[in-house]
One Martini backbone bead per residue (centre of mass of N, CA, C, O) as a GRO file, in nm:
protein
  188
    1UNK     BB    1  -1.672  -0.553  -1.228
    2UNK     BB    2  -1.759  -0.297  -1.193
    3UNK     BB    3  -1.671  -0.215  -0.944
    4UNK     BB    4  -1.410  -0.183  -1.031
    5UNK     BB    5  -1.439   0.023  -1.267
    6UNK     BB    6  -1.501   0.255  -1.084
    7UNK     BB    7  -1.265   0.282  -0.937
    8UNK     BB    8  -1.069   0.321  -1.185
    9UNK     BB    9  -1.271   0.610  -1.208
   10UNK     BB   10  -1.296   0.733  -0.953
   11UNK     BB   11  -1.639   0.616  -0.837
   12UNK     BB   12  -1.695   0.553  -0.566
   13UNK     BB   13  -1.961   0.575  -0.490
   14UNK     BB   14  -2.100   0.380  -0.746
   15UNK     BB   15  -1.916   0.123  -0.595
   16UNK     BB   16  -2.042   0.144  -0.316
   17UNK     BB   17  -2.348   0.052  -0.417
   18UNK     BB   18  -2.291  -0.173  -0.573
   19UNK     BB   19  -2.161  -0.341  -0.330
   20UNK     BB   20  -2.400  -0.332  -0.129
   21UNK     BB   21  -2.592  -0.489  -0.287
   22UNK     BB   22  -2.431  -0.729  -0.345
   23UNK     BB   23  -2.401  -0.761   0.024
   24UNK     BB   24  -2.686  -0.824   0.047
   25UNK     BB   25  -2.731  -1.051  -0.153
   26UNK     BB   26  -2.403  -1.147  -0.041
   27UNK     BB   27  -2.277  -1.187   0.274
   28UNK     BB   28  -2.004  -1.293   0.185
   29UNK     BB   29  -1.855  -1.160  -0.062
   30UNK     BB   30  -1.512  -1.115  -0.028
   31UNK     BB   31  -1.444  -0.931  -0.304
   32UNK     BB   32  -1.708  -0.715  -0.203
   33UNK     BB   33  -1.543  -0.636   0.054
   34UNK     BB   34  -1.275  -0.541  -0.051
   35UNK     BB   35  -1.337  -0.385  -0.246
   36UNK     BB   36  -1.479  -0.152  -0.028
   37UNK     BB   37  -1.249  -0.110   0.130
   38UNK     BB   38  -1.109   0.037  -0.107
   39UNK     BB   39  -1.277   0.262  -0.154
   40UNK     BB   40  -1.291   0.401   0.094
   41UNK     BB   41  -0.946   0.430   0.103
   42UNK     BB   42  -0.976   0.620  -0.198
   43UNK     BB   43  -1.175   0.833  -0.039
   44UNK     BB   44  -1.100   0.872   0.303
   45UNK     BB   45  -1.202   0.627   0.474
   46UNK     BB   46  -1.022   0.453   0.711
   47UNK     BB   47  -1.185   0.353   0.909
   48UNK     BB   48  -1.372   0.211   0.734
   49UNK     BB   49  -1.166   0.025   0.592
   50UNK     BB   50  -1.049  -0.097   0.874
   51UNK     BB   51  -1.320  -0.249   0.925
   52UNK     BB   52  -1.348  -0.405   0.636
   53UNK     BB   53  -1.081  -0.568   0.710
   54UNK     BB   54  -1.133  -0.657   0.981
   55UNK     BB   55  -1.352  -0.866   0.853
   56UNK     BB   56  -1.198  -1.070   0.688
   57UNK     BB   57  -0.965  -1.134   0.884
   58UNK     BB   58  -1.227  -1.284   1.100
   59UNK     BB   59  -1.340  -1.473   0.858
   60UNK     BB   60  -1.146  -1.659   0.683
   61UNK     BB   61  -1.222  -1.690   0.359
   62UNK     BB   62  -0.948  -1.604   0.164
   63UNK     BB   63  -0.905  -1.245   0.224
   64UNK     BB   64  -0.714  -1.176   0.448
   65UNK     BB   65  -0.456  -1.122   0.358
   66UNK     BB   66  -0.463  -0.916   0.197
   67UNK     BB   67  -0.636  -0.718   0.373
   68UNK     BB   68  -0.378  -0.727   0.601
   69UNK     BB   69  -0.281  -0.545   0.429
   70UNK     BB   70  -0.416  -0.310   0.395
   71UNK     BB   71  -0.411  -0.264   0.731
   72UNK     BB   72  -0.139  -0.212   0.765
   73UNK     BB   73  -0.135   0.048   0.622
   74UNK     BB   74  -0.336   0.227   0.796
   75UNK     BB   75  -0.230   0.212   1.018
   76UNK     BB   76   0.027   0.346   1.001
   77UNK     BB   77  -0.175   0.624   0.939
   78UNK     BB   78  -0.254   0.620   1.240
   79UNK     BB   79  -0.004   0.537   1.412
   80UNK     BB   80  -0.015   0.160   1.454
   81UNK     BB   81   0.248  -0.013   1.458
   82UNK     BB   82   0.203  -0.276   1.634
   83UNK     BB   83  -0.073  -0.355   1.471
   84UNK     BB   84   0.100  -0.359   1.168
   85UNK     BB   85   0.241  -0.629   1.281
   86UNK     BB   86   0.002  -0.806   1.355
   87UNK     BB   87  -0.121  -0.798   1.084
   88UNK     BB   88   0.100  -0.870   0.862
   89UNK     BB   89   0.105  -1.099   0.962
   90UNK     BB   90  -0.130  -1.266   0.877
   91UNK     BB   91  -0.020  -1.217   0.563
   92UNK     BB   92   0.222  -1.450   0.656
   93UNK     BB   93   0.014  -1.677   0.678
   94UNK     BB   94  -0.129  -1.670   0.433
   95UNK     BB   95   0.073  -1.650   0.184
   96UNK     BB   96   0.183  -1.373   0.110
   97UNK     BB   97   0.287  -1.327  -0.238
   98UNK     BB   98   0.403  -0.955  -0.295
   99UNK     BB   99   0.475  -0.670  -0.348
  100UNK     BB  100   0.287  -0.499  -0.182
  101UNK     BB  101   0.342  -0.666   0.104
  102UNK     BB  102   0.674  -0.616   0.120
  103UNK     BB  103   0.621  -0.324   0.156
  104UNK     BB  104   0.458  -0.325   0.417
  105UNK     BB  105   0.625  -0.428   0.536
  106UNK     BB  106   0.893  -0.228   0.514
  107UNK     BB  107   0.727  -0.017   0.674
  108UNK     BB  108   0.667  -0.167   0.943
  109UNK     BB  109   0.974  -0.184   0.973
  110UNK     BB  110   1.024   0.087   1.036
  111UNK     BB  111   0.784   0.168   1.246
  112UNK     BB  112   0.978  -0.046   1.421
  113UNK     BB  113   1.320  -0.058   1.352
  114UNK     BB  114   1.378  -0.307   1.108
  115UNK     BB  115   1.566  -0.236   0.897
  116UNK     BB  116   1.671  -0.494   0.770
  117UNK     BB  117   1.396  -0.632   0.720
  118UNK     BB  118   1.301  -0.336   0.521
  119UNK     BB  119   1.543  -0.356   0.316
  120UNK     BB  120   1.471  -0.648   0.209
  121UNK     BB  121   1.136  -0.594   0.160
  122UNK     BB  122   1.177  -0.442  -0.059
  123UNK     BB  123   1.380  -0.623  -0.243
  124UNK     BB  124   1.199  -0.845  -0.277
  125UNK     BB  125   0.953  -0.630  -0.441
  126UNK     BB  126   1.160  -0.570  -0.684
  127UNK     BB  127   1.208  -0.856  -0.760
  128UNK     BB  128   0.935  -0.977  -0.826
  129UNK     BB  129   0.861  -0.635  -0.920
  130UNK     BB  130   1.040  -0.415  -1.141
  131UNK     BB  131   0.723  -0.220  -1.179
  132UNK     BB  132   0.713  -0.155  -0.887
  133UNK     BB  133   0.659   0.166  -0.775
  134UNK     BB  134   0.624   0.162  -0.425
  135UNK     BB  135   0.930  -0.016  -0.385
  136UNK     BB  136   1.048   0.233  -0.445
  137UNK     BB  137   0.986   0.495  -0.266
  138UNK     BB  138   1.027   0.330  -0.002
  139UNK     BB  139   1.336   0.275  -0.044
  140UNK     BB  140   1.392   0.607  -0.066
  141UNK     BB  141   1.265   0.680   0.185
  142UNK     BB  142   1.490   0.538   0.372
  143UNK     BB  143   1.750   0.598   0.205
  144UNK     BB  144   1.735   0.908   0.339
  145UNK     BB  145   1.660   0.850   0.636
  146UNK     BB  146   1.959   0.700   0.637
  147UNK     BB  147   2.174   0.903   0.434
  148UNK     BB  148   2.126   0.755   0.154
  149UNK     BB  149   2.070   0.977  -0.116
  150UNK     BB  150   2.158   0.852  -0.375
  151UNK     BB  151   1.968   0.569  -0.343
  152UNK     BB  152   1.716   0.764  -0.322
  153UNK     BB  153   1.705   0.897  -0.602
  154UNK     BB  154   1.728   0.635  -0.758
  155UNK     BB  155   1.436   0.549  -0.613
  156UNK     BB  156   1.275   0.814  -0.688
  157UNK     BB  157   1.334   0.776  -1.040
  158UNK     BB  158   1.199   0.518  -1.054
  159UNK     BB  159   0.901   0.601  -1.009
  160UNK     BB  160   0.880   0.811  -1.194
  161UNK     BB  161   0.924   0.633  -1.442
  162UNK     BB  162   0.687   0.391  -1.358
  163UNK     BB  163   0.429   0.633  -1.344
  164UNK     BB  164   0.457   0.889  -1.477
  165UNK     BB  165   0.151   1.031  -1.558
  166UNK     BB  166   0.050   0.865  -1.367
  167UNK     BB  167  -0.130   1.028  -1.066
  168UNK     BB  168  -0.342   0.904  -0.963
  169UNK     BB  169  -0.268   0.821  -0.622
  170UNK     BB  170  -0.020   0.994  -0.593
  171UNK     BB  171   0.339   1.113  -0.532
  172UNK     BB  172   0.442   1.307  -0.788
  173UNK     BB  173   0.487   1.583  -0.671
  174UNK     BB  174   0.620   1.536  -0.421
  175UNK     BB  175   0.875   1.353  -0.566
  176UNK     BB  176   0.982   1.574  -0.735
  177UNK     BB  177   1.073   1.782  -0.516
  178UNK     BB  178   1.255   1.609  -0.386
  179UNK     BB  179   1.439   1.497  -0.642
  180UNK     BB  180   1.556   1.792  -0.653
  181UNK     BB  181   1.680   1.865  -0.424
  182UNK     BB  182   1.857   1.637  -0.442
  183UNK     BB  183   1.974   1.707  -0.710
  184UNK     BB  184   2.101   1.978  -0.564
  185UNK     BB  185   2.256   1.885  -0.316
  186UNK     BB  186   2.433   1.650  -0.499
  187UNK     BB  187   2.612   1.888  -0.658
  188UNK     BB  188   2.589   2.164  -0.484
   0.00000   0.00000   0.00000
């Protein structure tokens, strides 16, 4: 619990020490596996944090599926479209059904070019939680890209009033000046 505390005050290194601790005590304990892999990634660990989660889904003591979404975020982010397809594939064995889960389910069909099953997977996690800013994001770049730029701005202006001021970790500043653009453009 403090370790959750660390990170959600972005205080990656405390949170970092702390399950080290954890995991040397214990070293099972697959939600301070999990947990450290997310400060990793929190903090710009990358290659870093896609060990620490592929160590949990070689594991498969039950954080395999969660891991695996994290994981294949992560290979999208190194540009490792085929790898986050065999990821995915993971937590869709493990019966992972999540917003977060959909959305890069979303990510990784869009780079892997499988636009229908793409943009199912972005509406399946708008459907199950109309509150996750991520799968408004995913879903109006998506839309974006594929130049309906309407649809585009109105999941764009989704993210950003389901995000608010809460700005940390987010790319809030970018999509703010996107989505002026794009409501210049389509102004005329």
């Amino acid at each position: 619990e403090l370790a959750k505390l660390y990170i959600q005050n972005n205080d990656f290194s405390s949170a970092e020490g702390h399950l080290k601790q954890v995991l040397q005590a214990q070293p099972m304990n697959q939600l301070g596996g999990y947990l450290l892999g997310l400060s990793m990634h929190s903090s710009g660990r990358t290659n870093e944090a896609l060990a620490q989660y592929q160590s949990l889904i070689s594991a498969e003591k039950g954080y395999e599926g969660p891991a695996a979404v994290q994981a294949a975020g992560l290979l999208l982010i190194l540009n490792d479209p085929e790898s986050a397809q065999r990821t995915i594939s993971v937590a869709r064995r493990a019966k992972v059904e999540s917003p977060a889960y959909y959305t890069v389910k979303g990510r990784v069909d869009v780079a892997n070019q499988l636009n229908a099953q793409a943009i199912s997977a972005f509406n399946t996690a708008i459907k199950m939680a109309p509150s996750y800013a991520p799968a408004y994001l995913e879903r109006g770049l998506y839309h974006i890209s594929q130049n309906d730029l309407d649809a585009g701005l109105a999941d764009l202006n989704s993210y950003l009033q389901l995000v608010g001021g809460d700005s940390i970790g987010t790319r809030v500043r970018e999509v703010r000046v996107l989505a002026n653009q794009l409501h210049n453009t389509l102004r005329g």
